[in-house]
PDB file of N, CA, C and O in Angstrom, chain B, residues numbered from 101:
ATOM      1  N   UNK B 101      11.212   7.946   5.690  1.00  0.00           N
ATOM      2  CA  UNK B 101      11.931   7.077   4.799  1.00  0.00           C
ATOM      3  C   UNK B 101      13.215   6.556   5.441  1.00  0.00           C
ATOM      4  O   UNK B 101      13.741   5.515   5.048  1.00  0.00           O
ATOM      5  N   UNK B 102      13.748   7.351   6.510  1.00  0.00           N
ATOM      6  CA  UNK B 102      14.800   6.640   7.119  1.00  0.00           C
ATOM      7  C   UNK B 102      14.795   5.957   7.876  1.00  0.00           C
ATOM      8  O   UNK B 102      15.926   5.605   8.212  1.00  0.00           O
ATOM      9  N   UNK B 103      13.456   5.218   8.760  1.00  0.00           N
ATOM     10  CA  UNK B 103      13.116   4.108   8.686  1.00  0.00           C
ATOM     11  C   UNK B 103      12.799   3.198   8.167  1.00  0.00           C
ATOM     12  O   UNK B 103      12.645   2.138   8.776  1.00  0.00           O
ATOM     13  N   UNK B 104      12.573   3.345   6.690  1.00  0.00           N
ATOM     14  CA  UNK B 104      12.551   1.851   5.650  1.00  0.00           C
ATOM     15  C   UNK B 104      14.234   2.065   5.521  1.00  0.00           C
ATOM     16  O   UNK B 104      14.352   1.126   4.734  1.00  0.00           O
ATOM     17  N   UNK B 105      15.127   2.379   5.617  1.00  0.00           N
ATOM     18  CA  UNK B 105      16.377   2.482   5.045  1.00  0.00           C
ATOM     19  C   UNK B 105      17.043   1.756   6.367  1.00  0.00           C
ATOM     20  O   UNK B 105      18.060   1.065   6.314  1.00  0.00           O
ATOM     21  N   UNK B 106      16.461   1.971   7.289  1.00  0.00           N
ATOM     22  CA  UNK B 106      16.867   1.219   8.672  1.00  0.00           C
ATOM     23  C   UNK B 106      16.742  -0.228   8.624  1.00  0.00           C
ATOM     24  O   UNK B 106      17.533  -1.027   9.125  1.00  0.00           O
ATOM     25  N   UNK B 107      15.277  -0.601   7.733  1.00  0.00           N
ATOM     26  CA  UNK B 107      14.911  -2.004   7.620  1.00  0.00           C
ATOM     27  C   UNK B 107      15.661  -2.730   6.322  1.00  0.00           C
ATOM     28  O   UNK B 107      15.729  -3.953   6.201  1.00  0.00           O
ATOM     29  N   UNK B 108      16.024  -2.102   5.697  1.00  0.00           N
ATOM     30  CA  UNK B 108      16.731  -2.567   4.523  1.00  0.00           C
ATOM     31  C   UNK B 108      18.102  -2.876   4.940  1.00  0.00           C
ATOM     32  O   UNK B 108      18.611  -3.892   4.468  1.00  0.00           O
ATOM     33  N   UNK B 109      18.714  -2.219   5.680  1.00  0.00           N
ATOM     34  CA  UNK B 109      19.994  -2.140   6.130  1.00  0.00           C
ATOM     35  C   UNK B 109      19.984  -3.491   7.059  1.00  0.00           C
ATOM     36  O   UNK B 109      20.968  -4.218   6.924  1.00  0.00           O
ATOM     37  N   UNK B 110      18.977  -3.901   7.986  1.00  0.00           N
ATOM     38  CA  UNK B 110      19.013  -4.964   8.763  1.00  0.00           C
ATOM     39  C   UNK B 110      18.585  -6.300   7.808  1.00  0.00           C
ATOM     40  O   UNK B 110      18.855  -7.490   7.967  1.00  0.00           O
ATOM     41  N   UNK B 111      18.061  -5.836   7.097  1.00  0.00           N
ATOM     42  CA  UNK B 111      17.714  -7.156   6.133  1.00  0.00           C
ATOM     43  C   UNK B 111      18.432  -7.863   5.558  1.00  0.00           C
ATOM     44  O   UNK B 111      18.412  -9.092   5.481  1.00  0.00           O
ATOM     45  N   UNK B 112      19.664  -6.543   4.760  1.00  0.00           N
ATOM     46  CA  UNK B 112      20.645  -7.004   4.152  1.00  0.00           C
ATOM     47  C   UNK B 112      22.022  -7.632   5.077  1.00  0.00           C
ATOM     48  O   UNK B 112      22.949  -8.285   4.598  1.00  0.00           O
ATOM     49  N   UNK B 113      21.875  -7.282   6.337  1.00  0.00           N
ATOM     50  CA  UNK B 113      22.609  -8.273   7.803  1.00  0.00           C
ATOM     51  C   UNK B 113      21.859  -9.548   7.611  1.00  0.00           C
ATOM     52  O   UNK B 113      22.581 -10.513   7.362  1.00  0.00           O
ATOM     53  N   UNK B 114      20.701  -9.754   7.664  1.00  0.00           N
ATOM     54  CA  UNK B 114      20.208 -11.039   7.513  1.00  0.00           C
ATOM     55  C   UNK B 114      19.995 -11.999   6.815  1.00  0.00           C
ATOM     56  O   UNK B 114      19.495 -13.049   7.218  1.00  0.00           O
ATOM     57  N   UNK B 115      20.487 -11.667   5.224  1.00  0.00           N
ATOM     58  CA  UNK B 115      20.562 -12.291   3.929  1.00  0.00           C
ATOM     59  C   UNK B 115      21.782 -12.791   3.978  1.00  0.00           C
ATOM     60  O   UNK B 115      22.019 -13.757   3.252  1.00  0.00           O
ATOM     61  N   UNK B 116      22.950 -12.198   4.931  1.00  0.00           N
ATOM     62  CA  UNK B 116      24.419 -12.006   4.775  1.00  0.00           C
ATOM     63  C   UNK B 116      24.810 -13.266   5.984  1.00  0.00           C
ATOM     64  O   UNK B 116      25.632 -14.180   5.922  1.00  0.00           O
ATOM     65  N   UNK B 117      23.953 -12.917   6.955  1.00  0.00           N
ATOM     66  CA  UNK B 117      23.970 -14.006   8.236  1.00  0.00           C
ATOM     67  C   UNK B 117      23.507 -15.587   7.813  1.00  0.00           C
ATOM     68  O   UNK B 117      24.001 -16.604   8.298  1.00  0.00           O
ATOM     69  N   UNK B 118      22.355 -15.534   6.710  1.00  0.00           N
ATOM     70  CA  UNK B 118      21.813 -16.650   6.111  1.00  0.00           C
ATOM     71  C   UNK B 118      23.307 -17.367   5.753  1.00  0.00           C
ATOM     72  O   UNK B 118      23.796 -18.233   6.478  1.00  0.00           O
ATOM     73  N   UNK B 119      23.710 -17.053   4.978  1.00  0.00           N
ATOM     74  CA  UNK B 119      25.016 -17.388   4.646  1.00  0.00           C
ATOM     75  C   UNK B 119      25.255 -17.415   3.070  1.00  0.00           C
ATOM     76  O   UNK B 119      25.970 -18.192   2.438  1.00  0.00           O
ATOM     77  N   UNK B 120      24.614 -16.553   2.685  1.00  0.00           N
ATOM     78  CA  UNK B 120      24.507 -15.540   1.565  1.00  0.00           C
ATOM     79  C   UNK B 120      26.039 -15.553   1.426  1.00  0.00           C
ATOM     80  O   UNK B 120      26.565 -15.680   2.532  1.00  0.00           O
ATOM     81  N   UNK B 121      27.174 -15.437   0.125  1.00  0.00           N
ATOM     82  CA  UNK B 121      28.348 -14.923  -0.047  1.00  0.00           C
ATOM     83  C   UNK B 121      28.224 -13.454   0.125  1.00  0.00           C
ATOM     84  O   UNK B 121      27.657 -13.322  -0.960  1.00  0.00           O
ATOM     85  N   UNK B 122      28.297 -11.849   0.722  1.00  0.00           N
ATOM     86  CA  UNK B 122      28.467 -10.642   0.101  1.00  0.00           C
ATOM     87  C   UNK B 122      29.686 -10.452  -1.288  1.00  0.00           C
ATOM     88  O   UNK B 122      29.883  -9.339  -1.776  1.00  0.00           O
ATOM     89  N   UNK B 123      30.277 -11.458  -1.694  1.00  0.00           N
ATOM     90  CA  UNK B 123      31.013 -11.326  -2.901  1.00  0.00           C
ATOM     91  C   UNK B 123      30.170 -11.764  -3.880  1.00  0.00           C
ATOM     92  O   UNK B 123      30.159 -11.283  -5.013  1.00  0.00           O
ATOM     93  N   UNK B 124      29.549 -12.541  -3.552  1.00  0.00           N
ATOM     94  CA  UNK B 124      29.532 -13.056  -4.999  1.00  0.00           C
ATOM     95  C   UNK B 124      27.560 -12.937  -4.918  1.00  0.00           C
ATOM     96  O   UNK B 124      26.859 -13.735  -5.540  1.00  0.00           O
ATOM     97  N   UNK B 125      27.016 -11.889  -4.111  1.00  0.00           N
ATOM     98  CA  UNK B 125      25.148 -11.798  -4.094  1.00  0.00           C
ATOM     99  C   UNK B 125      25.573 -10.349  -4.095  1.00  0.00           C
ATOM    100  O   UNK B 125      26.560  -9.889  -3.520  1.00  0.00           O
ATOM    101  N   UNK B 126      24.534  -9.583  -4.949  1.00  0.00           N
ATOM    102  CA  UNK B 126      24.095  -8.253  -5.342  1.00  0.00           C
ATOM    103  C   UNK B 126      23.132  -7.812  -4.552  1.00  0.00           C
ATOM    104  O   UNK B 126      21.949  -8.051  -4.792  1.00  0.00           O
ATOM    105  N   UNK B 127      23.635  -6.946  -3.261  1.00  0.00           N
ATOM    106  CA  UNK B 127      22.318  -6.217  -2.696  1.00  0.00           C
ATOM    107  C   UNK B 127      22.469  -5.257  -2.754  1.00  0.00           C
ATOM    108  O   UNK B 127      23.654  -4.987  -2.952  1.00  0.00           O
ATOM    109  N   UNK B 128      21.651  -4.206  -2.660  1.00  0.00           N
ATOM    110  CA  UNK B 128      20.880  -2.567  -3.209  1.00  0.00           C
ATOM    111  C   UNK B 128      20.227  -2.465  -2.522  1.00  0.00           C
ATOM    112  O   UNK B 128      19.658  -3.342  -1.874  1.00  0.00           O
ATOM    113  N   UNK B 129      20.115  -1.234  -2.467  1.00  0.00           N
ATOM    114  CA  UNK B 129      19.061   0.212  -2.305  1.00  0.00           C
ATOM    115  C   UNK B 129      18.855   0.445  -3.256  1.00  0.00           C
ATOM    116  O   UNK B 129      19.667   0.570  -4.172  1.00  0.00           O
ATOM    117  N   UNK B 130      17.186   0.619  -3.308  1.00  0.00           N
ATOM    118  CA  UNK B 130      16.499   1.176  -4.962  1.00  0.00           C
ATOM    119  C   UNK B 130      16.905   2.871  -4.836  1.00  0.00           C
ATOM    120  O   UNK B 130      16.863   3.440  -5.927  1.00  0.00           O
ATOM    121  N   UNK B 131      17.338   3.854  -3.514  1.00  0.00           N
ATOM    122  CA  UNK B 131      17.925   4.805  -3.194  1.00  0.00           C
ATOM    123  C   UNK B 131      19.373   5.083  -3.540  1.00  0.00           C
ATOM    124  O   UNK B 131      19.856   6.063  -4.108  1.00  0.00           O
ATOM    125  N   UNK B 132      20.014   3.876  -3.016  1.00  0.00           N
ATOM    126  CA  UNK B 132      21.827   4.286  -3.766  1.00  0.00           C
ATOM    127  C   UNK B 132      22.136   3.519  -4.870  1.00  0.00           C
ATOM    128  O   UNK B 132      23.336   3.463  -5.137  1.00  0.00           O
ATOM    129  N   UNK B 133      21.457   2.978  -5.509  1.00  0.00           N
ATOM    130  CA  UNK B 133      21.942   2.083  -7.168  1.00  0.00           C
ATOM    131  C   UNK B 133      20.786   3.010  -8.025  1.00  0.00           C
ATOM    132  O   UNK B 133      21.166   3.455  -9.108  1.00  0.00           O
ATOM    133  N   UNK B 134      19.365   3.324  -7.574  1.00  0.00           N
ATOM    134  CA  UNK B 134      18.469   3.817  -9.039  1.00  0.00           C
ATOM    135  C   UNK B 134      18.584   5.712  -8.955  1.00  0.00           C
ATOM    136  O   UNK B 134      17.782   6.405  -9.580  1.00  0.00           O
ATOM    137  N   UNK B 135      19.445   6.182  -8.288  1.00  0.00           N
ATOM    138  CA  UNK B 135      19.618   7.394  -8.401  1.00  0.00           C
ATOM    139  C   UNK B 135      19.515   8.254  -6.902  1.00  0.00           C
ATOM    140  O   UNK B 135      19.578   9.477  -7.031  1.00  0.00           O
ATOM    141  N   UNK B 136      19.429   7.955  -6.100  1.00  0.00           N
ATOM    142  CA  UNK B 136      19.850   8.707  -4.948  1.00  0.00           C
ATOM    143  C   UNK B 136      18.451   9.618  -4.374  1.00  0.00           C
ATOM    144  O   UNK B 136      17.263   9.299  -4.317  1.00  0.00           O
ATOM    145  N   UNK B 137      18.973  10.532  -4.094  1.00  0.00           N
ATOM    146  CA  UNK B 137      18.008  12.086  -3.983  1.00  0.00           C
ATOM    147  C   UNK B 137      16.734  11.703  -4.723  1.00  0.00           C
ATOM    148  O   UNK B 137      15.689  11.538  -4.095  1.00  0.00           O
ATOM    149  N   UNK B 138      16.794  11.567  -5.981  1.00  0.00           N
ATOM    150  CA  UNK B 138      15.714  11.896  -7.273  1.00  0.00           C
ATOM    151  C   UNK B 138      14.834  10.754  -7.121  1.00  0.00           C
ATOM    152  O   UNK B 138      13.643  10.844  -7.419  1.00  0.00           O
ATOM    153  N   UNK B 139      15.414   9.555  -6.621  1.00  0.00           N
ATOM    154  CA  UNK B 139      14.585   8.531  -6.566  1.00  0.00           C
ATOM    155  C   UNK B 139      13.768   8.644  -5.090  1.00  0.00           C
ATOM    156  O   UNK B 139      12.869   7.898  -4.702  1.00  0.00           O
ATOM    157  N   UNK B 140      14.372   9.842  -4.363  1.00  0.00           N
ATOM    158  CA  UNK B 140      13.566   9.616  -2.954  1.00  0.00           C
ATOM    159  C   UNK B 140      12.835  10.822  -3.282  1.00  0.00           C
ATOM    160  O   UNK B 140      11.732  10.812  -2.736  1.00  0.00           O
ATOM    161  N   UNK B 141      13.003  11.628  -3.825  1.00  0.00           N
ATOM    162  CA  UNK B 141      11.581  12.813  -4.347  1.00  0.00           C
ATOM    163  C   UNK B 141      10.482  11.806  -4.813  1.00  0.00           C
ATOM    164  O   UNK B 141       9.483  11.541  -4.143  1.00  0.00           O
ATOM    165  N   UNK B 142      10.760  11.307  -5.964  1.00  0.00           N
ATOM    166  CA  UNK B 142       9.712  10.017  -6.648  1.00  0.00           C
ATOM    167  C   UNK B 142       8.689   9.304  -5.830  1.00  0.00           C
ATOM    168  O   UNK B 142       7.481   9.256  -6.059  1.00  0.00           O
ATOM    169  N   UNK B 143       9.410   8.700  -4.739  1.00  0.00           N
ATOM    170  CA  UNK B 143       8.679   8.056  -3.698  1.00  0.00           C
ATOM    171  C   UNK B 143       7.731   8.641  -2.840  1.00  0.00           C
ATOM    172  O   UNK B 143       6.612   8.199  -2.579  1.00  0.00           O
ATOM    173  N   UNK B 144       8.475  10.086  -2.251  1.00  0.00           N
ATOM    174  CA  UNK B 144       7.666  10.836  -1.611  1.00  0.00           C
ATOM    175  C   UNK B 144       6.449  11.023  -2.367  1.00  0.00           C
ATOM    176  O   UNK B 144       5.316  10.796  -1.943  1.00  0.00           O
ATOM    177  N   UNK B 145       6.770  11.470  -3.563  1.00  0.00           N
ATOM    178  CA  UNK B 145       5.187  12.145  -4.701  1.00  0.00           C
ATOM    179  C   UNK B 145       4.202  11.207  -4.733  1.00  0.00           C
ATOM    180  O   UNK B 145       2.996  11.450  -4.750  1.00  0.00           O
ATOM    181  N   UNK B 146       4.939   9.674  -4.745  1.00  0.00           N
ATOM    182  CA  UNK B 146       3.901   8.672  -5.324  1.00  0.00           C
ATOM    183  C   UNK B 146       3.307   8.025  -3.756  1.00  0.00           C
ATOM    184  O   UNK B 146       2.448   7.143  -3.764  1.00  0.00           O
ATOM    185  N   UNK B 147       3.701   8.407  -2.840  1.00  0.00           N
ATOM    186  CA  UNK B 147       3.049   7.856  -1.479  1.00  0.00           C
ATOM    187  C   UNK B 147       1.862   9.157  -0.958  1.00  0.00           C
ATOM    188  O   UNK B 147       0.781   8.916  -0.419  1.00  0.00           O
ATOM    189  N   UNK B 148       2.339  10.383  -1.245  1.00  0.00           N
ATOM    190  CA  UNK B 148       0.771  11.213  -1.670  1.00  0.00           C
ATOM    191  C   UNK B 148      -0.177  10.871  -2.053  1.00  0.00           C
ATOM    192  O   UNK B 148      -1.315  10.905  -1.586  1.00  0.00           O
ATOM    193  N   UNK B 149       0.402  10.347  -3.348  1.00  0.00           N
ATOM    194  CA  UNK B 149      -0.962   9.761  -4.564  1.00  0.00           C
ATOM    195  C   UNK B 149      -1.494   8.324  -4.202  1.00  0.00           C
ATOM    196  O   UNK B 149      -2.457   7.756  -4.717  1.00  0.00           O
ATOM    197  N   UNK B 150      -0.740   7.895  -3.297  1.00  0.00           N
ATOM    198  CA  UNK B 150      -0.996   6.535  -3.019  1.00  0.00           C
ATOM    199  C   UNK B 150      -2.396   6.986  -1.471  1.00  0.00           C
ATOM    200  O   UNK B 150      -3.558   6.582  -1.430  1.00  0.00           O
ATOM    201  N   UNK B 151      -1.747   7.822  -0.520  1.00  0.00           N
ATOM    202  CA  UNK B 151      -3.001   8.468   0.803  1.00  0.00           C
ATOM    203  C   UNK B 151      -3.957   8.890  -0.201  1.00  0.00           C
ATOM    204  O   UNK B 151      -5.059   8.348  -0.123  1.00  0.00           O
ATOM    205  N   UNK B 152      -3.749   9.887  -1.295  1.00  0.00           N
ATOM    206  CA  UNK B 152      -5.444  10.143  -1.715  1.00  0.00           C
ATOM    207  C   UNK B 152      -6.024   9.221  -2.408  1.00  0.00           C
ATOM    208  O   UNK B 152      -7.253   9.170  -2.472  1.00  0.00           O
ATOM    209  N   UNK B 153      -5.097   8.198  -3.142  1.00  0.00           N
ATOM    210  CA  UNK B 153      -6.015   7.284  -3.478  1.00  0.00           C
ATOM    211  C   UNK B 153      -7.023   6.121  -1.980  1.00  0.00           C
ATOM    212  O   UNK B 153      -8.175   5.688  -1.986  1.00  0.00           O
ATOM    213  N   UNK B 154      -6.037   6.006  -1.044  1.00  0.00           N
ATOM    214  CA  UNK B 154      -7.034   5.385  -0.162  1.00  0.00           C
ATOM    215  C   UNK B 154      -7.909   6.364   0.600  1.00  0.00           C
ATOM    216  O   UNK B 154      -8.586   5.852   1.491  1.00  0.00           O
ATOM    217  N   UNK B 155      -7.989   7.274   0.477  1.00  0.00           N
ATOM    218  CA  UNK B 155      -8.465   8.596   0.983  1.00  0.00           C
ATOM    219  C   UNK B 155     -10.005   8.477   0.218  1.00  0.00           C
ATOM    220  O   UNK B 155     -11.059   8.554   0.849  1.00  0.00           O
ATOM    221  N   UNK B 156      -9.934   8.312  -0.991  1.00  0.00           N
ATOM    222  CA  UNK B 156     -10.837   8.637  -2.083  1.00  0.00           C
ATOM    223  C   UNK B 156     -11.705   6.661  -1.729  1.00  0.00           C
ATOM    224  O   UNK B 156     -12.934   6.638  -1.794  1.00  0.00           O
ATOM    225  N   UNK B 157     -11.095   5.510  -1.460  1.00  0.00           N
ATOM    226  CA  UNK B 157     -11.279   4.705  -1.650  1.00  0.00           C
ATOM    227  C   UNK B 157     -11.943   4.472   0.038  1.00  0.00           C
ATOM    228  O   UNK B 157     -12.413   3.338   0.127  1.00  0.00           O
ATOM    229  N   UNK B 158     -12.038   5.040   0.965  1.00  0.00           N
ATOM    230  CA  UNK B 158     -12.810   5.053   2.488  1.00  0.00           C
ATOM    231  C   UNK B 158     -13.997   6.069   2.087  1.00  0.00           C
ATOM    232  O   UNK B 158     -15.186   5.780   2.231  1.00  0.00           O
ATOM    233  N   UNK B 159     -13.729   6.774   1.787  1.00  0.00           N
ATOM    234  CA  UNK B 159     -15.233   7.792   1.716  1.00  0.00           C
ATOM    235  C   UNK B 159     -16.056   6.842   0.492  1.00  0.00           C
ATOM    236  O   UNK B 159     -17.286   6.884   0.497  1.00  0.00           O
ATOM    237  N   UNK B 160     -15.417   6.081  -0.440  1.00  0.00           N
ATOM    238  CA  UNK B 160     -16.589   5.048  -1.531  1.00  0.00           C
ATOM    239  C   UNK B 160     -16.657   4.347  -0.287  1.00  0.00           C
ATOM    240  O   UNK B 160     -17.749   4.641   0.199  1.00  0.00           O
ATOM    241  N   UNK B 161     -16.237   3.814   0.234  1.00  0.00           N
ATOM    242  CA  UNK B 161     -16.838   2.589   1.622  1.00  0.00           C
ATOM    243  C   UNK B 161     -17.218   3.348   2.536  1.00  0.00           C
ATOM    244  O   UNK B 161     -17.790   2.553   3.281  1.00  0.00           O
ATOM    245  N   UNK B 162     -17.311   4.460   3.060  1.00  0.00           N
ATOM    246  CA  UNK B 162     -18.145   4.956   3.771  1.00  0.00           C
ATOM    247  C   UNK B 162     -19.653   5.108   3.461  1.00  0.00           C
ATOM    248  O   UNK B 162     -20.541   5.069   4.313  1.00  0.00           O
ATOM    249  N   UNK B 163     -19.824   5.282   2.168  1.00  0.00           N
ATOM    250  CA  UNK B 163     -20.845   5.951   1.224  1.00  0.00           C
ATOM    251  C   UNK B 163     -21.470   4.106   0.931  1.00  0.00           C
ATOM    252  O   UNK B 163     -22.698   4.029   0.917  1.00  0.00           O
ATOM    253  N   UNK B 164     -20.933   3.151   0.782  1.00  0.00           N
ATOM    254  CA  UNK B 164     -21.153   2.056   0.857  1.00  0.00           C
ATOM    255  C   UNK B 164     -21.907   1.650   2.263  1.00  0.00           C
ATOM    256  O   UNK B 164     -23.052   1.247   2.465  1.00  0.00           O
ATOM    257  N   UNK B 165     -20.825   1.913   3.141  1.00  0.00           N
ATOM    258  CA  UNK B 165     -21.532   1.153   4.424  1.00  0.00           C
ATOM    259  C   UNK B 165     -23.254   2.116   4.976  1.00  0.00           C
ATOM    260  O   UNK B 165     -24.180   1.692   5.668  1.00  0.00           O
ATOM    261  N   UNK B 166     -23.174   2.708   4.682  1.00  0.00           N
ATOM    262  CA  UNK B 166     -24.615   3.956   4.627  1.00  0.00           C
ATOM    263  C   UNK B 166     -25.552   3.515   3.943  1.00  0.00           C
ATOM    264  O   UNK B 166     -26.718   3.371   4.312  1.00  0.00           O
ATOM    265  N   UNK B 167     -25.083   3.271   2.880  1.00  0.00           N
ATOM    266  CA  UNK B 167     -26.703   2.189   1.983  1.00  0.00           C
ATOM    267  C   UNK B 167     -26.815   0.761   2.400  1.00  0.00           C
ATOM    268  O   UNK B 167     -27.891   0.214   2.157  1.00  0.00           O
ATOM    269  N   UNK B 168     -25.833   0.031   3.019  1.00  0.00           N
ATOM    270  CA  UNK B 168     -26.339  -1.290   3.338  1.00  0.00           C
ATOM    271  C   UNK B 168     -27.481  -1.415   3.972  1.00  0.00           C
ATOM    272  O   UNK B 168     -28.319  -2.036   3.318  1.00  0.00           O
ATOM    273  N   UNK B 169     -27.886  -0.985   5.202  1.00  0.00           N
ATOM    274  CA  UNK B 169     -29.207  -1.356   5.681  1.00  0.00           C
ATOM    275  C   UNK B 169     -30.354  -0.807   4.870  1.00  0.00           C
ATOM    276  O   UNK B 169     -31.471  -1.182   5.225  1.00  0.00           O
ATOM    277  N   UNK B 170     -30.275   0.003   3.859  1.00  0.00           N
ATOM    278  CA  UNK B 170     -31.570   0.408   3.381  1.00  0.00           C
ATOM    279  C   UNK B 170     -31.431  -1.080   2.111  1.00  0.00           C
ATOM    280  O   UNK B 170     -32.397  -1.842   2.079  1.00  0.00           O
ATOM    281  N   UNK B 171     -30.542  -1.294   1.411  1.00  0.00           N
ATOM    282  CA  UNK B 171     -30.550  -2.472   1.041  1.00  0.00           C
ATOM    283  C   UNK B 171     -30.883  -3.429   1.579  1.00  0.00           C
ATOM    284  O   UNK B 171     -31.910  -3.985   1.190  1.00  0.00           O
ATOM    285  N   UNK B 172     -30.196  -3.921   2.578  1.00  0.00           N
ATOM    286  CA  UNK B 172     -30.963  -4.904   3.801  1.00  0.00           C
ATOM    287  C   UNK B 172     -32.559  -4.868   3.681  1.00  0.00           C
ATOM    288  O   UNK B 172     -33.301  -5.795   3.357  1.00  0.00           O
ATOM    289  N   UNK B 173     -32.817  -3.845   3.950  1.00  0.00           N
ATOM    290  CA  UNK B 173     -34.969  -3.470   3.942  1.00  0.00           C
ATOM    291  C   UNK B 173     -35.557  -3.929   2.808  1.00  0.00           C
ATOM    292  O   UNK B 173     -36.498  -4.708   2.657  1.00  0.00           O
ATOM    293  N   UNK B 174     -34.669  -3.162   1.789  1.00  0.00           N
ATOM    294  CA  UNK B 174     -35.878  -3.152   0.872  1.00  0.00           C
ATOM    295  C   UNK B 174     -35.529  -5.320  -0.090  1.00  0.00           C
ATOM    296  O   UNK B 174     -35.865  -5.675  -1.220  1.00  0.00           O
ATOM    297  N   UNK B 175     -35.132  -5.776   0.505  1.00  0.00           N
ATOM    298  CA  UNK B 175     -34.515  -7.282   0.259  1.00  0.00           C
ATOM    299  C   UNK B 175     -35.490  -7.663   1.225  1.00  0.00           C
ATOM    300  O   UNK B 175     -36.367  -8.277   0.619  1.00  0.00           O
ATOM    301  N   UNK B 176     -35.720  -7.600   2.283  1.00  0.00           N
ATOM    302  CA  UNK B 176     -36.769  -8.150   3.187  1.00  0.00           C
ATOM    303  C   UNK B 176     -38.055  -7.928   2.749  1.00  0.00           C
ATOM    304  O   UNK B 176     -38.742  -8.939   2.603  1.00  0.00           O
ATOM    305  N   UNK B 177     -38.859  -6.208   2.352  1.00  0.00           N
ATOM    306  CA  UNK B 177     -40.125  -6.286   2.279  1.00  0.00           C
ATOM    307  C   UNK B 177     -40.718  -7.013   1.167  1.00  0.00           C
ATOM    308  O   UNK B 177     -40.211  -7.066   0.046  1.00  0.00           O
ATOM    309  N   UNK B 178     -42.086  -7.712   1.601  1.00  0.00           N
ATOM    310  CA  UNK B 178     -42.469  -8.513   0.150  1.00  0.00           C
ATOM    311  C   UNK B 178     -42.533  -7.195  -1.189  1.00  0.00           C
ATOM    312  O   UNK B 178     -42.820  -5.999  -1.244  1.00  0.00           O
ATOM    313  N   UNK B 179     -42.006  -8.440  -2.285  1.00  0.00           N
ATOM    314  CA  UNK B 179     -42.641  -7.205  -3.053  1.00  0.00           C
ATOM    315  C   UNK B 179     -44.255  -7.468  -3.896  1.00  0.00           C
ATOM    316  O   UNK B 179     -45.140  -8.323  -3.931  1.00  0.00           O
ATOM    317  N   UNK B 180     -43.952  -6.181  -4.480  1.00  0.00           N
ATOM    318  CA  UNK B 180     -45.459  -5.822  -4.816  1.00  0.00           C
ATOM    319  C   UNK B 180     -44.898  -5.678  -6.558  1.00  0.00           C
ATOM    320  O   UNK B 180     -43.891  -5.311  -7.163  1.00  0.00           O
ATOM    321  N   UNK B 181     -46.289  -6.234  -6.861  1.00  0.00           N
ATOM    322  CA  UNK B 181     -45.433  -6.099  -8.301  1.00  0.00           C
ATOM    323  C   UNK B 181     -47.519  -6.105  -9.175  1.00  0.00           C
ATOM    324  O   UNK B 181     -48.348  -6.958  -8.861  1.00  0.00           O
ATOM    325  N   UNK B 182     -47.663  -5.507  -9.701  1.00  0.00           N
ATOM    326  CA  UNK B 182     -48.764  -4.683 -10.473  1.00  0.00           C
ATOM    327  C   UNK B 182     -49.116  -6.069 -11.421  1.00  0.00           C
ATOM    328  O   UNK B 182     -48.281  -6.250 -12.308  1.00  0.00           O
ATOM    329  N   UNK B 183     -50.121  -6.979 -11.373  1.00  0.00           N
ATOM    330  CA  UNK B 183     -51.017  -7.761 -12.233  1.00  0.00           C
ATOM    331  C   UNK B 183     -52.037  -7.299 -12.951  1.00  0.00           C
ATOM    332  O   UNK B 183     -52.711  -8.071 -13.633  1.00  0.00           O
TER     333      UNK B 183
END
């Protein structure tokens, strides 16, 4: 996280270089204006839940890419269908 805090910090040089006023434009950290510490526990928890959700979302596309060619086949053979 103290590399997104690195990029925020240069960003807010570059909003300022634009020629942005710093008096009179409001820039933040969602870290030092929405609560500090507590808001960087928050983040940590929800970037967990964020890996098992893509975690959970590669093994459905794994499990995907495994049936394509039998899909593929059975789309090719004629079918047969009972008269």
């Amino acid at each position: 996280m103290k590399e997104y805090e690195v990029y925020a910090r240069e960003n807010a040089k570059d909003i300022i270089a634009v020629g942005f006023d710093p008096e009179r434009t409001f820039i933040f950290s969602d870290y030092g204006y929405m609560g500090g510490e507590f808001y960087r526990n928050i983040t940590r928890i929800a970037k967990v839940g964020v890996i098992r959700r893509f975690r959970t979302l590669l093994n459905n596309l794994r499990e995907l890419i495994e049936e394509l060619p039998m899909l593929a086949l059975v789309s090719i053979l004629p079918r047969t269908s009972e008269r």
